[in-house]
N, C-alpha and C positions, 0 to 999 in steps of 0.2 A: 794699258798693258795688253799684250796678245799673244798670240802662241810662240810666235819666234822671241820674243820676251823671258817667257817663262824657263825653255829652253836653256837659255843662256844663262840665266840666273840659276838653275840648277846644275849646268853642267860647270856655271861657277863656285857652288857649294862640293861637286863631287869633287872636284881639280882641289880643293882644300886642305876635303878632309881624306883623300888619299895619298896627299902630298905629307902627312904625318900620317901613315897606315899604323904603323906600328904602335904608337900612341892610341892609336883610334882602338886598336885590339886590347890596349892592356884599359881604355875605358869605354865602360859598359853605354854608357849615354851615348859616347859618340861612335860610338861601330852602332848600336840601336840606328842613328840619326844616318848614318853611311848606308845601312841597309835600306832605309826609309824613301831616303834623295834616291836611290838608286832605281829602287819598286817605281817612284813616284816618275821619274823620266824616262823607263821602258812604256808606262802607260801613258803615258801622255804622248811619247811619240810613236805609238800603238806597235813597237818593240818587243813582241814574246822573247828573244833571247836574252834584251838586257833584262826583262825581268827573271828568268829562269836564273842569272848572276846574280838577282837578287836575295834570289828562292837557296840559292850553293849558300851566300854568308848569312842568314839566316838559317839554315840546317848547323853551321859552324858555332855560331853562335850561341844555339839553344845547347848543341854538345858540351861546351864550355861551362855554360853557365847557370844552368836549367831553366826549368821555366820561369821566364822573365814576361809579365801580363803582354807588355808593349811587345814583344818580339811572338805570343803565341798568337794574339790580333793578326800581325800583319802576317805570321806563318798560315794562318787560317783565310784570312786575302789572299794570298797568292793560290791558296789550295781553289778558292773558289772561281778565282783568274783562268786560272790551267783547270779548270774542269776537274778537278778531284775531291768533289765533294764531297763522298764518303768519309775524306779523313779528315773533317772538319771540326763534327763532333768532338774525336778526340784529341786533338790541339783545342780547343776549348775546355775541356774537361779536365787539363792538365793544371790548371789554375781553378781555387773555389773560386765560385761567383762568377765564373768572365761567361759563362754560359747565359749568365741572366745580365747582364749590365747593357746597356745600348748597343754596345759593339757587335758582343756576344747573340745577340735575338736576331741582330740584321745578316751577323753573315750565315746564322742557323737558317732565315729565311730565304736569302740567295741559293743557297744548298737545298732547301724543301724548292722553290720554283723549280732550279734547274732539274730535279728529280720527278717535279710532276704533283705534288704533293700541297695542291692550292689550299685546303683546308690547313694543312699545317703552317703553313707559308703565311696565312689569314690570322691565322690565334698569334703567331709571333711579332705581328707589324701590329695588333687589335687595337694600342694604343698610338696608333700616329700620328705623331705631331709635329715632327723636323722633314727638311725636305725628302734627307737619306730615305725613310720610311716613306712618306709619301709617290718618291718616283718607284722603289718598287711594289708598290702595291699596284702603279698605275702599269708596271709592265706584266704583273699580273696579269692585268684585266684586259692589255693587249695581247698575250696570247691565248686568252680563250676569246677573243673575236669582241670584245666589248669594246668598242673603241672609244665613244662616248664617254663612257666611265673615264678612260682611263686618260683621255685629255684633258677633263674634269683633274683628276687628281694629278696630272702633269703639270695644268695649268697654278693648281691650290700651292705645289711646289713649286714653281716659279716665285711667287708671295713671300713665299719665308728667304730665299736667296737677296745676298746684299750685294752691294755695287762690289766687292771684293772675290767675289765668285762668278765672276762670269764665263768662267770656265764650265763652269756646271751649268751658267744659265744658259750655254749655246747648246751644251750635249742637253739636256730638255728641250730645246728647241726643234734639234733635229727630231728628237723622238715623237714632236707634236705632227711633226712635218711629213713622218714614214706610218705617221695614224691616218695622215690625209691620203697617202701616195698608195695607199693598202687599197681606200674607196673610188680613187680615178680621180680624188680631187686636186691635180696637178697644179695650178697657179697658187692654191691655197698653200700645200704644200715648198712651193719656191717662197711664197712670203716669209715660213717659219723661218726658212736655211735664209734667208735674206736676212732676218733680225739676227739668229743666230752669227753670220760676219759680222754685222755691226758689232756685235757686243765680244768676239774674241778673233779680232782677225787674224787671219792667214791660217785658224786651224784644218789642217788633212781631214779629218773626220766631215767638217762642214763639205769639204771638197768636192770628198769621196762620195756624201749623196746626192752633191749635185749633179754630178758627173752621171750617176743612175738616174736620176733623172732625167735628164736630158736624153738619154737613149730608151728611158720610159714612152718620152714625148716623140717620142721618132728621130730625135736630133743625132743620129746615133756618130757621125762625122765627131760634132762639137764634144761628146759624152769622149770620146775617146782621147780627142786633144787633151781634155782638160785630166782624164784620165792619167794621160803618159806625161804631166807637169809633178804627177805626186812623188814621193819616196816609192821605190821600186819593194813595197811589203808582199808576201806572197799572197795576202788574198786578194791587194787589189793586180797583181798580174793575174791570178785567178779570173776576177773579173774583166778585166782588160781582154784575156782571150777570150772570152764569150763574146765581148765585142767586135774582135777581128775577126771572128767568126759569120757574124752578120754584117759586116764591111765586105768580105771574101777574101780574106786574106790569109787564108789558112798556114804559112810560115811564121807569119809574126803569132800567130795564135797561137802553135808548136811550140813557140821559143818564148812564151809566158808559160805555157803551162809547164814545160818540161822545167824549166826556171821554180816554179810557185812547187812544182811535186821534187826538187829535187830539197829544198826548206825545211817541207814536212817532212821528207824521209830521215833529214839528219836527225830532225828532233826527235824521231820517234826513235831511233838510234841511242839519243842521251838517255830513253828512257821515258821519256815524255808523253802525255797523255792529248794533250790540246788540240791537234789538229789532225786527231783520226778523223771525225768528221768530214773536214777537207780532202782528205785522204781517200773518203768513201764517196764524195764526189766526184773527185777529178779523175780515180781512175774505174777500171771498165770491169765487166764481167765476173768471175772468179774473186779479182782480188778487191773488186769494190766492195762486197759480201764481205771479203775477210776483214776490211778495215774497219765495216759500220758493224759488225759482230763484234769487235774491238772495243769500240765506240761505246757501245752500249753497255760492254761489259764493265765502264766505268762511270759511262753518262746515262744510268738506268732511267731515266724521265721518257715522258711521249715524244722528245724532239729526238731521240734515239731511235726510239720505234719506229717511226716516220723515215728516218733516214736509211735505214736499215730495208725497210718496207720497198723503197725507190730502189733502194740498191739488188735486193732479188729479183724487183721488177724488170730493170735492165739486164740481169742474169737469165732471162726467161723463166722464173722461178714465180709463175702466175698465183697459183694456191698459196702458196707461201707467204707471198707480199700480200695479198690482202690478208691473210691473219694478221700479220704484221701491222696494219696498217687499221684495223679496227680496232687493233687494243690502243693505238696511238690516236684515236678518233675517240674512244669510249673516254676519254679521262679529261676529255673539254676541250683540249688543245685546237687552235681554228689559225685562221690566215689565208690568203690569196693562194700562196703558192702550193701551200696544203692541202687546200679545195681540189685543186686542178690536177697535181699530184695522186689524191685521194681518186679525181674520177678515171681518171686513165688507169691505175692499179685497178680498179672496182671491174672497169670493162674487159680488161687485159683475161682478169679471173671468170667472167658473167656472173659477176654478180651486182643486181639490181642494188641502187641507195637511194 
């Protein structure tokens, strides 16, 4: 089984149970199970819109019926998917007990990482012992720069994964792969994403870092090919211009980004929170500030701060981006791109680190 597998099998289960919608509405299990299939194949084919579909019949749902445990779970999934982790908590809380139950701890701890909140993050995973728990503790410990640790506890979850999950065992794999590719250790890194195909082929995801890879290594021709083979998502046109950028080919760069920013403006249109970041990227000056002020104002954690930080920085806003950018340094948060970031803001302002 592999990605285009999966696929089809789900988008066989949706064709089902949409083909009796109505049915599926007057029962609770199976609109649950419609919402679920739904969630489960916008993520897999890394899809923010179909899941935002998912995110509308679950809001319908919960109106309908109230809090149903299964449906505040996966409500609190999607909150932590789209970056809205604030309202986590309370779709958790709407139910006794789903606060403390397995479910309940891990998406409380998704929502402390994304916030910055390692210690909190730490006492809710304390007892880990399934992969779930184990991979995020390890991405903990990737973003405060421990990367040892956290291939250590990438690898511990690998262990508990069965031949039925290889889906999980490849996104593990990349992650072991983007812990080498952080240190320069390039070959080592292609080995993970190598095992990673073997074990779910034809997944995008595997693709996608190959594809950075290769333009890591200077291959930046082949990075790009393999690039423009994938699903047209906006981040990886995001990425893809940055590549035509260092091809020279500044039209087809134009015509990704202007493509990948016209995505994010619809969404943030519906309302939506997930790709201000993007947003605070891709565009310039003035309104890069106003998207990473956004941003933050919903993604409070250090990767907010940082982005923010970049974003005054390319405003000429010197003073400013380094405050920014210490408080997003003071709370542990480390990485390559951060480092680099970090010293350019640092020099920008004169100030010594």
């Amino acid at each position: 089984m592999g990605y285009a597998a999966d696929v089809e099998r789900l988008e066989d289960e949706l064709a089902a149970l949409e083909g009796s919608e109505e049915a599926a509405h007057e029962d609770l299990e199976r609109a649950t199970t419609l919402a679920y299939r739904r969630y489960e194949l916008g993520s897999l084919r890394g899809d923010l819109a179909e899941v935002e579909t998912a995110d509308l019949l679950v809001d319908d749902l919960l109106h309908r019926v109230g809090a149903w445990p299964d449906l505040c779970v996966l409500k609190a999934t999607i909150d932590v998917k789209l970056h809205r982790v604030a309202d986590v908590p309370a779709r958790l809380d709407r139910v006794p007990g789903l606060a403390v139950s397995a479910d309940g701890r891990r998406l409380l701890g998704d929502a402390a990482v994304q916030e910055g909140a390692w210690d909190e993050a730490r006492e809710l995973l304390r007892d880990a012992s399934s992969w779930q728990d184990l991979v995020r503790l390890g991405e903990l410990e990737r973003l405060l720069g421990r990367y040892d640790e956290a291939d250590r506890l990438y690898a511990e979850a690998e262990d508990e994964l069965t031949a039925k999950q290889m889906r999980s065992y490849a996104w593990v794999e990349v992650q072991r792969g983007l812990l080498d590719v952080a240190r320069g250790r390039h070959a080592e890194a292609r080995a993970h994403y190598d095992v990673a195909e073997r074990a779910y082929p034809g997944y995008w995801f595997v693709a996608e870092h190959v594809a950075a890879l290769l333009v890591a290594e200077g291959r930046i021709e082949a990075g790009a090919l393999l690039y423009e083979t994938l699903v047209a998502r906006p981040e990886l046109l995001e990425a893809l211009a940055r590549v035509y950028e260092q091809l020279g080919r500044p039209d087809d760069a134009r015509s990704c980004r202007d493509r990948a920013l016209a995505v994010y403006l619809a969404s943030v249109e519906r309302g939506h929170v997930h790709y201000l970041h993007h947003l605070a990227e891709l565009c310039e000056g003035r309104d890069a500030v106003h998207w990473a002020r956004e941003d933050l104002r919903v993604r409070r954690g250090p990767q907010g701060r940082a982005t923010l930080a970049w974003a005054l920085h390319r405003n000429g806003e010197a003073s400013a981006a380094a405050d920014e950018m210490e408080k997003a340094l003071a709370s542990g948060l480390s990485g390559s791109t951060l480092a680099r970031r970090a010293a350019t803001v640092f020099a920008a302002a004169g100030r010594a680190r």
